[in-house]
N, C-alpha and C positions, 0 to 999 in steps of 0.2 A: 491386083489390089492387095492381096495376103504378100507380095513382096514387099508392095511400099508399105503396107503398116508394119512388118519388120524392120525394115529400115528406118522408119519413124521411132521405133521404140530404139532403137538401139541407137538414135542418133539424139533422143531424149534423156539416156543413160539408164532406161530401163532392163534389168536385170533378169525378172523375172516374170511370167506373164501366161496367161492362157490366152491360145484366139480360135471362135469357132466361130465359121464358116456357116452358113446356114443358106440353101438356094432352094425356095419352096413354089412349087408350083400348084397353085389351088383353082379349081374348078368349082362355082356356085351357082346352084338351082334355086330356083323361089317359086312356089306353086301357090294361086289362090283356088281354090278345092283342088282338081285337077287339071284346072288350065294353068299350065306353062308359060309364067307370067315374067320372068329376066332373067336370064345367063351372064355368068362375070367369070372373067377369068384373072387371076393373078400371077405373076411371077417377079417374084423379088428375091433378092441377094442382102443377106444381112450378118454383118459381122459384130459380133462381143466379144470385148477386149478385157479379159481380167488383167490386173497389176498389181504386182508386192511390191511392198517397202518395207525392206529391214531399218529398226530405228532404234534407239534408247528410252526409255520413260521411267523415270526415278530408278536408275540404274538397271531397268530389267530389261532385256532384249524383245523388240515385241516386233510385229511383221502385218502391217495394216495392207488392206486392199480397196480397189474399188474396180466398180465395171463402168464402159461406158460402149454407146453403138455405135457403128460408123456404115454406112452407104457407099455404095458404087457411086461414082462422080464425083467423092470428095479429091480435092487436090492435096499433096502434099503435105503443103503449110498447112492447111484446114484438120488434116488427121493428128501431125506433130501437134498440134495445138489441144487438141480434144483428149490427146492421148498426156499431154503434160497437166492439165487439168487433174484429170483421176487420179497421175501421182502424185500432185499435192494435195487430193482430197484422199488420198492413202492413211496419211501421217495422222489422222484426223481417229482412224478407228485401228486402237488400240488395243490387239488381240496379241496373244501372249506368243512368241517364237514359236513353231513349228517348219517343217520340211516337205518340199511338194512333192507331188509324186513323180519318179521316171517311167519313160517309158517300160510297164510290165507283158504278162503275154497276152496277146494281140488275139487270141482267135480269131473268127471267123465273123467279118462285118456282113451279116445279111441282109439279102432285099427283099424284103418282106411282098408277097405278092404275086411274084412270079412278073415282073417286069410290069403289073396293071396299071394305067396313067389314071392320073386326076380327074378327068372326063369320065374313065371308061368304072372309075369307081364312082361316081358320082350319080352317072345313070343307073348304073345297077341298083344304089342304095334307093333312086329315087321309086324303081320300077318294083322295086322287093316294097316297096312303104306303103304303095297304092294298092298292088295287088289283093293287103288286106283290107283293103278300104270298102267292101262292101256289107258291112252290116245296116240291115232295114230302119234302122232306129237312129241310129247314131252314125255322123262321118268326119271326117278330116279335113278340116276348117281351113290349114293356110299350112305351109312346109318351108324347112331352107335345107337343102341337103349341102355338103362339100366334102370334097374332095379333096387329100393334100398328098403330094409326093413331096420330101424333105430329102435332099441331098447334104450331107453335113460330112463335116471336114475338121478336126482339133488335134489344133498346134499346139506346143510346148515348148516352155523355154529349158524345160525338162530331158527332150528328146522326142517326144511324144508326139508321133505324125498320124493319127488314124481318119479312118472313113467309112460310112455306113448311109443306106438310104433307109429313110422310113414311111410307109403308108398307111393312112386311117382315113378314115369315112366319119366323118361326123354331123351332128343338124341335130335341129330341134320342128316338133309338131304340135296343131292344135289340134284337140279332139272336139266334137259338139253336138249334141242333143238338145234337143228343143222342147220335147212335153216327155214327161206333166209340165218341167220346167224348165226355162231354157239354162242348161249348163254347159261352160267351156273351161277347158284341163289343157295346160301346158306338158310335156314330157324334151325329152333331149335326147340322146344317144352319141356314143359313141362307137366303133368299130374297128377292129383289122380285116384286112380285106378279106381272110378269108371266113369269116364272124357273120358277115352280113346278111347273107339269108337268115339270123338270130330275128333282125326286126321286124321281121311278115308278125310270129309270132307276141311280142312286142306291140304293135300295135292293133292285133287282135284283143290283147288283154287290155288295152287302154282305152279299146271301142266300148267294151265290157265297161270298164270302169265307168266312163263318162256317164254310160247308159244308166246305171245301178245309179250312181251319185245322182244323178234326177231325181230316181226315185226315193232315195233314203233323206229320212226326216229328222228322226229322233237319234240323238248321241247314244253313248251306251252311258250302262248308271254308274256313276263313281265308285271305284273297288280296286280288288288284286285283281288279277286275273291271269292266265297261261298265255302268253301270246305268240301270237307267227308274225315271224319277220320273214321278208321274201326279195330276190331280188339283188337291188342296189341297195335297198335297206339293209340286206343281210350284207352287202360288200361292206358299208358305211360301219356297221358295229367291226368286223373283223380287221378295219381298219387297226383298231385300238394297237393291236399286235404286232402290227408294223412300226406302229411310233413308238413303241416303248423300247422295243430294242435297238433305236437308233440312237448313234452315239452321241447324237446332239439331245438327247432327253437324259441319258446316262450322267457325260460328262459335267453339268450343272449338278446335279442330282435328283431331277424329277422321275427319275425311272433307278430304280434298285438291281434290275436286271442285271443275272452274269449268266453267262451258260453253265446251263445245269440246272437253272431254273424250274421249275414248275409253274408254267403263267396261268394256271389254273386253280393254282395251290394243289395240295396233297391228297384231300378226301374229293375225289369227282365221282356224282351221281347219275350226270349223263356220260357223254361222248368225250374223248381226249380230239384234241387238237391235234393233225398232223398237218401242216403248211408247208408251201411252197413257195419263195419269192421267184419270181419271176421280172427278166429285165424288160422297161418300153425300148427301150434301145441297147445296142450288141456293148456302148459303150457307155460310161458316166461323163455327166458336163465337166469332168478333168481327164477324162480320155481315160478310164481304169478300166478295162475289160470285165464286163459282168454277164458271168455264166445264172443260169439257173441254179439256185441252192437250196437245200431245206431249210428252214427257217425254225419251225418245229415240230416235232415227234414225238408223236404221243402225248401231247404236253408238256415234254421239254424243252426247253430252249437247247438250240443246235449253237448260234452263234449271233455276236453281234455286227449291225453296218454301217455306213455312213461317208460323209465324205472326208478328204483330207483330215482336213484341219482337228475335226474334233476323236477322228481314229488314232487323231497322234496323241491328243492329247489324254487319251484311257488307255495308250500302248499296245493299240493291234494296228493289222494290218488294215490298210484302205482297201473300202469294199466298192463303193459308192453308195447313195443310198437308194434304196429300194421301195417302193411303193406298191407295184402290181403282185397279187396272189393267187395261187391254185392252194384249191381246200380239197382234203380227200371227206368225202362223202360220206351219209352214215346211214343206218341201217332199218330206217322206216320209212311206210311210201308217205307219200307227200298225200293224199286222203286220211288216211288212219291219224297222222299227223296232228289234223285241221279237229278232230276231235273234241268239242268242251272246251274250246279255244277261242279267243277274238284275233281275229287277222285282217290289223289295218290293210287294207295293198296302196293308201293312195295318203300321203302328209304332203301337208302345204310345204313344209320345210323339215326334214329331217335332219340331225346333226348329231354327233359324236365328236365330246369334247376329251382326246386325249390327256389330256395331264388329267384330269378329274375323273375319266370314264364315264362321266354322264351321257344319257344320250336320251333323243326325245324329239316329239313336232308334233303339231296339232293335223287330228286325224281330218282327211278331205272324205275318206271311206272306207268302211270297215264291216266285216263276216262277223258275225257271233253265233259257233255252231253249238246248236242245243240239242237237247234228245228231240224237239219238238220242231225240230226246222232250222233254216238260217234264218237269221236278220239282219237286213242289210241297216246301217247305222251312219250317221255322219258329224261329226263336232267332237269336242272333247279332244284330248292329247295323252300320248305315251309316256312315260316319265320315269328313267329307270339309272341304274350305275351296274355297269360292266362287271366290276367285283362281285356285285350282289347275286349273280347267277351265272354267271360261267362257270362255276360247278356242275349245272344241269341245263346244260344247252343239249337238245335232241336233234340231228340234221336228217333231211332228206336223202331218200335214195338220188334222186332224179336231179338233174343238175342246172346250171346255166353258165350262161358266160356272157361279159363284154368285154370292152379294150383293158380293162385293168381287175378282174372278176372272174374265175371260175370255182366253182365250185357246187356244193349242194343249192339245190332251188329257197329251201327254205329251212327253219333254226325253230324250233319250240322254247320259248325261256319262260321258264316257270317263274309266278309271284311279280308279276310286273305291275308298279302301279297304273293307273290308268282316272285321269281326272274325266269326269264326267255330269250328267244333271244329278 
């Protein structure tokens, strides 16, 4: 199949092109409590085809693209066709000249897992999920666990021939308690395979939650307040960090970012920042080899990422761009932490708006520790901007991780608003 669609491209007049290969074999669990209720298996072959078009547009040299996908069983004609298509929906977007990447250095495509298949992560994930499923109060309403083995393969019309397999465990659970009242909580996860005994834990604390969310009544009372973020929530704000240095935030100008930066500014009251990016795969969706790098130190910026097109157009080199992160830890236990503090652990929806730094979701459940006890709380929402406290973010000793997440368990941000009764 990757012959004939070269041969289609080249017999189309296409010049220039990315093709990945994608051969994914996924394994699917469905539990209603713990009865073993459908297994699905998948295996499919899927290829995407990028395409450039060098063109003129009011005398400026511009280099439009388009994707499209093609299956196993297409004929020939059927491919040259779908593939002639994209190049006359190329001319159509209008991005300024730039140059693709050739092939650079290639390290080491690894297979994450140790050779584990789709089934044999699949049961694991499902077997690590039940395990915590005995709490007396509360249990584990309905499951879908999967499996996926990803064989991938990117061509170029660059030079660029690489390969890499990739493994994750992924599904989503319901949790549920029935008195005082009946409540039910969605959660998701993701994993690498070797991550996955993470979720015994995971949905220990989700049994927890459900249970408590029964019991809590009242919101907390409208104010500031010191708050703990934990978790995926803490992954969601550290997001920020990631998108601002990417060159497609720079290049427009929504990000100021150069290296050398301080993304914390200059006077910090807590913790400096030292980051990690980290790659989901050994290569970028243009075949660029991507090592682990620091991202930043001590609250400097080390450097900027991204793909191609817009690495050229700020004049560095292509990094690809990067999304997953390792946080170095910080110097308080995760109890002494929780101190005088509210700690949502549970938002209908949380979100961090990049360009803005806002970030926020209405609370499902939330800790308010007093000198005189906890209370458990529920309603009301967070409501804060990134800039406004990232001067004095406190991190935990104690850590976590999932497929795109490592770092301290939880982040202390002083002065957050918090809307309430």
């Amino acid at each position: 199949m990757l012959n004939m669609i070269i041969a289609a491209l080249r017999a189309t007049g296409i010049k220039e092109y990315i093709i990945t290969e994608d051969h994914s074999q996924t394994a699917e669990l469905y539990f209603v409590r713990r009865k073993f209720d459908m297994p699905r298996t998948r295996d499919i072959t899927e290829y995407r085809v990028r395409v450039f078009r060098e063109f003129t547009s009011d005398g400026e040299r511009m280099k439009g693209e388009s994707e499209t996908k093609l299956f196993m069983g297409s004929t020939a004609l059927e491919v040259q066709e779908r593939l002639a298509k994209a190049y006359d929906a190329a001319l159509y977007v209008k991005n300024r000249y730039f140059d693709l990447c050739g092939p650079g250095e290639a390290g080491t495509a690894c297979d994450t897992g140790e050779g584990v298949s789709a089934p044999e992560m699949a049961s694991k994930a499902a077997n690590t999920l039940f395990s915590a499923d005995n709490d007396c109060e509360a249990f584990v309403n309905s499951a879908e666990v999967f499996g996926t083995v990803s064989k991938v393969r990117i061509v170029t019309s660059a030079g660029t021939d690489v390969k890499y397999v990739k493994r994750r465990v992924r599904g989503e659970y319901v949790v549920q308690c029935r008195e005082p009242r009946d409540v039910e909580q969605y959660f998701n996860f993701e994993y690498k395979p070797d991550n996955i005994s993470e979720l015994a834990s995971a949905v220990r604390e989700a049994l927890r939650t459900v249970r408590d969310r029964a019991n809590a009544e009242v919101p907390p009372e409208d104010g500031v307040y010191d708050v703990i973020l934990s978790g995926k929530h803490l992954g969601t704000i550290l997001e920020y960090y990631v998108a601002r240095a990417n060159a497609s935030m720079v290049f427009p100008g929504y990000s100021d970012w150069t290296p050398g930066t301080y993304v914390q500014g200059g006077d910090v009251s807590g913790e400096r920042l030292t980051m990690t990016v980290t790659p989901d795969a050994p290569f970028s969706i243009e075949g660029i080899y991507m090592p682990e790098r620091k991202l930043i130190d001590g609250g400097k910026l080390v450097f900027l990422h991204g793909n191609t097109r817009q690495c050229r157009y700020i004049g560095i080199e292509p990094t690809g761009a990067y999304r997953n992160i390792r946080v170095d830890c910080g110097t308080e236990e995760f109890e002494s932490l929780k101190r005088g503090c509210l700690y949502p652990v549970s938002f209908s929806d949380f979100q961090l708006d990049s360009f803005s730094g806002f970030f926020g979701g209405e609370i499902r459940l939330a800790y308010l520790y007093t000198d005189d006890g906890v209370k458990i709380l529920t309603g009301g929402s967070v409501n804060g901007n990134i800039s406004d406290i990232q001067d004095n973010m406190v991190f935990s000793k104690e850590r976590y991780s999932d497929s795109s997440y490592e770092g301290p368990l939880a982040v202390k941000l002083r002065g957050v608003r918090v809307a309430g009764k």
